[in-house]
ROKOLVEX-68207 format. One record per residue (C-alpha): residue number from 1; chain; x, y, z. Coordinates in nm, 4 decimals, m for minus. Example, Ala and Ser with C-alpha at 12.3 -4.5 7.8 and 13.67 -1.06 7.14 Angstrom:
% ROKOLVEX-68207
nuro|koltor|x|y|z
1|A|1.2300|m0.4500|0.7800;
2|A|1.3670|m0.1060|0.7140;
//
This chain:
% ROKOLVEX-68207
nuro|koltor|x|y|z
1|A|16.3978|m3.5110|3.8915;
2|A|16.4631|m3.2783|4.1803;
3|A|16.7051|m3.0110|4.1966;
4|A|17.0015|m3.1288|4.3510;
5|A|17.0525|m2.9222|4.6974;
6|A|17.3429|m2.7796|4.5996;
7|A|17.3114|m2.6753|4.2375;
8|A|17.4483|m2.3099|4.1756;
9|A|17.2161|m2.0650|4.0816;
10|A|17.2851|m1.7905|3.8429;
11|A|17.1560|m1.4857|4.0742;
12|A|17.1545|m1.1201|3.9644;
13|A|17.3801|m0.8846|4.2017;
14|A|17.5745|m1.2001|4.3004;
15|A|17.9342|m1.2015|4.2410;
16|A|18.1063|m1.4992|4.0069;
17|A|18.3413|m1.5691|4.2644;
18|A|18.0777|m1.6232|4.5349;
19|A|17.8063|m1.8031|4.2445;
20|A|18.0885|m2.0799|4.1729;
21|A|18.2057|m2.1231|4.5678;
22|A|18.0640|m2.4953|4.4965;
23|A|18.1739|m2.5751|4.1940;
24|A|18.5289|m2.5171|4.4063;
25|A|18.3763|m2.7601|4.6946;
26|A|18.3916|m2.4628|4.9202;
27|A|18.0365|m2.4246|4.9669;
28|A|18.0037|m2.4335|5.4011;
29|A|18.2667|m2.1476|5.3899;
30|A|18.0728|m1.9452|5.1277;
31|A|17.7600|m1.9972|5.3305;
32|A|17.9537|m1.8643|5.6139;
33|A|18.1111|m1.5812|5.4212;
34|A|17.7796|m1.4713|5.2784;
35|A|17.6289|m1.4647|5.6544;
36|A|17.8771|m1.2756|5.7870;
37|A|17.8215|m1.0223|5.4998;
38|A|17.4822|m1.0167|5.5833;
39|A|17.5299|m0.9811|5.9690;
40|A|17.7536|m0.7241|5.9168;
41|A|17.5074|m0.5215|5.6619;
42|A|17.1825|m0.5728|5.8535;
43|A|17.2741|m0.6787|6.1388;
44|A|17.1242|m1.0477|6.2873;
45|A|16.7472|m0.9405|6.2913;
46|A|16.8036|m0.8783|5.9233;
47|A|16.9656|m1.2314|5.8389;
48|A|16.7936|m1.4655|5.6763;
49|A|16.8637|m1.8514|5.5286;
50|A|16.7280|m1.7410|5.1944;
51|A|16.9321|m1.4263|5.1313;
52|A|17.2465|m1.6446|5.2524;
53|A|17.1978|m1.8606|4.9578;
54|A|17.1179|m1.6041|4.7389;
55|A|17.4670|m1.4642|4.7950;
56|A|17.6673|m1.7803|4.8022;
57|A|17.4636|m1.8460|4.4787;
58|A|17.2880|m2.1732|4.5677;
59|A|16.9620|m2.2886|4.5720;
60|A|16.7419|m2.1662|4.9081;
61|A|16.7843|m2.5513|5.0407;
62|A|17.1404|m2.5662|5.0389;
63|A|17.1725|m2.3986|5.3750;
64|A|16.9014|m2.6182|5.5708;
65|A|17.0821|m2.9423|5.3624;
66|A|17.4069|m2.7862|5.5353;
67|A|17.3624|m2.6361|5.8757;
68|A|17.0110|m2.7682|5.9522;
69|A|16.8338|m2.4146|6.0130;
70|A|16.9155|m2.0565|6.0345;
71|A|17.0071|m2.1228|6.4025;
72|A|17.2960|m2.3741|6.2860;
73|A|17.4167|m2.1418|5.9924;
74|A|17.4859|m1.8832|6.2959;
75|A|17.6241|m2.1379|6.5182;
76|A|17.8998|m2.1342|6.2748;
77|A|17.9722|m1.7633|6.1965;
78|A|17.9556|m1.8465|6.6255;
79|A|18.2023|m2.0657|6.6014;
80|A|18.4319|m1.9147|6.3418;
81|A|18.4486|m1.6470|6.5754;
82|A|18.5502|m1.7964|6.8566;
83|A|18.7806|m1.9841|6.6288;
84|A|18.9423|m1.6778|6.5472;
85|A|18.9211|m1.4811|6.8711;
86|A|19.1460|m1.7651|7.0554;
87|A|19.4008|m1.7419|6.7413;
88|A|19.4193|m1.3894|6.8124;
89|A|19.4717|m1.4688|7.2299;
90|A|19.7168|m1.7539|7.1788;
91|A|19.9536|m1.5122|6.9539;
92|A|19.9198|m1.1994|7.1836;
93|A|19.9696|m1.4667|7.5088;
94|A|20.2572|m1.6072|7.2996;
95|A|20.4391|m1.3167|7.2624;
96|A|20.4161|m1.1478|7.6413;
97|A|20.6746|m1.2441|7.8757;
98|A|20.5447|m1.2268|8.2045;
99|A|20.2064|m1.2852|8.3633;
100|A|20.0445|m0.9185|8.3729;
101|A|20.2288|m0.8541|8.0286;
102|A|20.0035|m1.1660|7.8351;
103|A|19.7017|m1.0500|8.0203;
104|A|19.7125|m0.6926|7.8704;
105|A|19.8460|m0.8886|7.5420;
106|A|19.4857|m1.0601|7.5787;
107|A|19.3083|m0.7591|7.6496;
108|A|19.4629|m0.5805|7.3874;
109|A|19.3902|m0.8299|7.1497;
110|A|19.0266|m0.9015|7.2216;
111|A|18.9693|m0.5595|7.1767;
112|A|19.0979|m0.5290|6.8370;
113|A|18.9448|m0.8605|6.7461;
114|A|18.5854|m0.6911|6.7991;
115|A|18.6463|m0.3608|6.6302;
116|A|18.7993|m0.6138|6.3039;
117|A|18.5118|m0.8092|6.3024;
118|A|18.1797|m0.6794|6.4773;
119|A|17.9586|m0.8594|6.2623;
120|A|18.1433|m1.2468|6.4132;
121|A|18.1789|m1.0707|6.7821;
122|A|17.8087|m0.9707|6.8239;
123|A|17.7165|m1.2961|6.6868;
124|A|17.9452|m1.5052|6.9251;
125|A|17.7309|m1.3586|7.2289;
126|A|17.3692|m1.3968|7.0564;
127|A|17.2861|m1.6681|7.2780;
128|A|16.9422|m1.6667|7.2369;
129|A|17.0048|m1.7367|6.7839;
130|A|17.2606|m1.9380|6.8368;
131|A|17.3568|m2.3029|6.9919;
132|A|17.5628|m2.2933|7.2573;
133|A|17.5832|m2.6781|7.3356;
134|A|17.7126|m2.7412|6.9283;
135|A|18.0571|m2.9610|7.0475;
136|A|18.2529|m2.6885|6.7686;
137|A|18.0927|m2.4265|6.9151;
138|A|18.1523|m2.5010|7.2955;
139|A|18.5239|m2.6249|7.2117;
140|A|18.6387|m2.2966|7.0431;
141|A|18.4584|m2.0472|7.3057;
142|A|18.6364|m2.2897|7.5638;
143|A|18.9741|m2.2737|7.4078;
144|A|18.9216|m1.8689|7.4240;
145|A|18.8373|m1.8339|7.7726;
146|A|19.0731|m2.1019|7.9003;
147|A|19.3592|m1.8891|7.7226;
148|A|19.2556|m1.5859|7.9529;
149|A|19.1850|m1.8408|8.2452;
150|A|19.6110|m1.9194|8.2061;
151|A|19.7052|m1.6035|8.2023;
152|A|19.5429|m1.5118|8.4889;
153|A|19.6975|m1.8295|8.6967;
154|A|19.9923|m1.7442|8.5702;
155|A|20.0287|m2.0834|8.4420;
156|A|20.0628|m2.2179|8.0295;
157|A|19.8491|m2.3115|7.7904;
158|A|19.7801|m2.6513|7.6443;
159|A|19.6694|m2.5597|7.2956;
160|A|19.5414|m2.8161|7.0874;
161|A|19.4595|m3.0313|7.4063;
162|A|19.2823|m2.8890|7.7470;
163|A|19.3270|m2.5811|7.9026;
164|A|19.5582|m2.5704|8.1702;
165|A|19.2768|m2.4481|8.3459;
166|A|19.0040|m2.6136|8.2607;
167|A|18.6706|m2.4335|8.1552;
168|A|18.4683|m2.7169|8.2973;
169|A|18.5611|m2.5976|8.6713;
170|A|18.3666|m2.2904|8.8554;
171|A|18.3727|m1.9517|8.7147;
172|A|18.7039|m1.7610|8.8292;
173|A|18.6438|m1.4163|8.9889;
174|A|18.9370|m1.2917|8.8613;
175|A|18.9348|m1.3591|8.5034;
176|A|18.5591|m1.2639|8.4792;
177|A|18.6811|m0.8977|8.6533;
178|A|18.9117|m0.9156|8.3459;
179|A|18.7128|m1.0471|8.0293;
180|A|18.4360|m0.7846|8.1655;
181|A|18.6686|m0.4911|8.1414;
182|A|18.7759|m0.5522|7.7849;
183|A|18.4477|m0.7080|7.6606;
184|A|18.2660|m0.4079|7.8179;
185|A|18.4802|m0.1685|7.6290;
186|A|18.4482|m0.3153|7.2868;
187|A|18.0708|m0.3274|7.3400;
188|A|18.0880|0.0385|7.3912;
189|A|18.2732|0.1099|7.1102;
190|A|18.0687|m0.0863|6.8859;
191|A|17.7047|0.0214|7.0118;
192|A|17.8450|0.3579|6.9096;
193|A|17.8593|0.4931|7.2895;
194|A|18.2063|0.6316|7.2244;
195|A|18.1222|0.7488|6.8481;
196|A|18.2018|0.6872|6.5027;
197|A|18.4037|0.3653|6.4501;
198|A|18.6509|0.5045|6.3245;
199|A|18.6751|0.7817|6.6160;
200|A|18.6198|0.4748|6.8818;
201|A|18.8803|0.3376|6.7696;
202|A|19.1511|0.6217|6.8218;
203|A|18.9509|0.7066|7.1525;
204|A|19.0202|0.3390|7.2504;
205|A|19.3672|0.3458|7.1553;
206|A|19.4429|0.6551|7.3536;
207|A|19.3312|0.5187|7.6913;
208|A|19.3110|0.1663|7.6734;
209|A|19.6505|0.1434|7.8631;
210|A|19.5380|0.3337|8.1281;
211|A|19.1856|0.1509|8.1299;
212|A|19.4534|m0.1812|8.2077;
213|A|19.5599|m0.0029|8.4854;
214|A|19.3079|0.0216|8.7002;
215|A|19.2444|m0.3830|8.6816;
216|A|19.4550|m0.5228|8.9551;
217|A|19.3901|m0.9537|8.9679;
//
């Protein structure tokens, strides 16, 4: 008889809370925990399907029986992010009061949200590893950017429903000048331009007010 697909397997170097995930019918989130490990250890040229099982403590089908390839087992750390990343927005937007106050709120936000998790953020924008027509995937980067796209009309946001500004329409000028600022900073930070992590993050700190400034939409 064949193995079943998602049998645990006993794996030396594994942890026992990761090597039971299934037996607690968790096993898509320890897939996605595992990844993220991964990503954030080697980086995505250094992920692979087999070592994601390995951690979660399943057999090396489990992921493929799951996600379909390594391409869909991304697609979800992807989506997680983005998942995440418009959490993040909606509570910073949430708690601004006026219209330039939730876009630094945003910007603020986004910013921390990369230098918290690098190894989700630099996946969310591997669009060449990951699918960017999954319906999850495109619904949580949409609920992200409409959140930005509101703030910069000025105008609220329909979470749980469709942006107030809908992500289907043209690109707005305005709120790409402002998700370019911030995104361009945390890229800087995390490709090490501005140092150490742990220095880019006071450096960032120190001037990101000022940075906000200078953007006038």
């Amino acid at each position: 008889m064949s193995e079943h697909l998602d049998t645990v397997k006993s794996s030396k170097g594994v942890p026992a809370t990761e090597a039971s995930a299934y037996h607690h019918g968790d096993l898509r989130s320890a897939l996605i925990r595992a990844t993220t490990a991964i990503l954030r250890e080697r980086g995505i040229d250094g992920f692979s399907l087999r070592e994601a099982a390995r951690r979660a403590g399943v057999s090396p089908a489990a992921p493929q029986h799951h996600f379909g390839d390594a391409r869909g087992l991304l697609t979800a750390v992807a989506t997680e992010g983005f998942r995440m990343l418009g959490d993040a927005l909606a509570a910073a937007d949430s708690a601004a009061t006026d219209r330039d106050g939730r876009i630094r709120a945003q910007g603020r936000a986004y910013i921390g949200f990369a230098l918290d998790h690098p190894a989700e953020f630099d996946t969310m924008w591997r669009c060449a590893r990951i699918d960017t027509g999954d319906a999850a995937y495109a619904a949580a980067a949409g609920r992200a950017f409409g959140l930005l796209k509101a703030a910069v009309a000025g105008t609220a946001f329909e979470d749980g429903g469709l942006p107030a500004v809908s992500h289907n329409t043209a690109p707005d000028p305005k709120a790409i000048a402002c998700w370019s600022l911030v995104h361009g900073l945390a890229r800087l930070a995390l490709d090490g331009a501005l140092g150490p992590a742990e220095v880019a993050r006071g450096i960032i700190d120190g001037m990101l007010e000022p940075i906000l400034d200078c953007l006038t939409v």
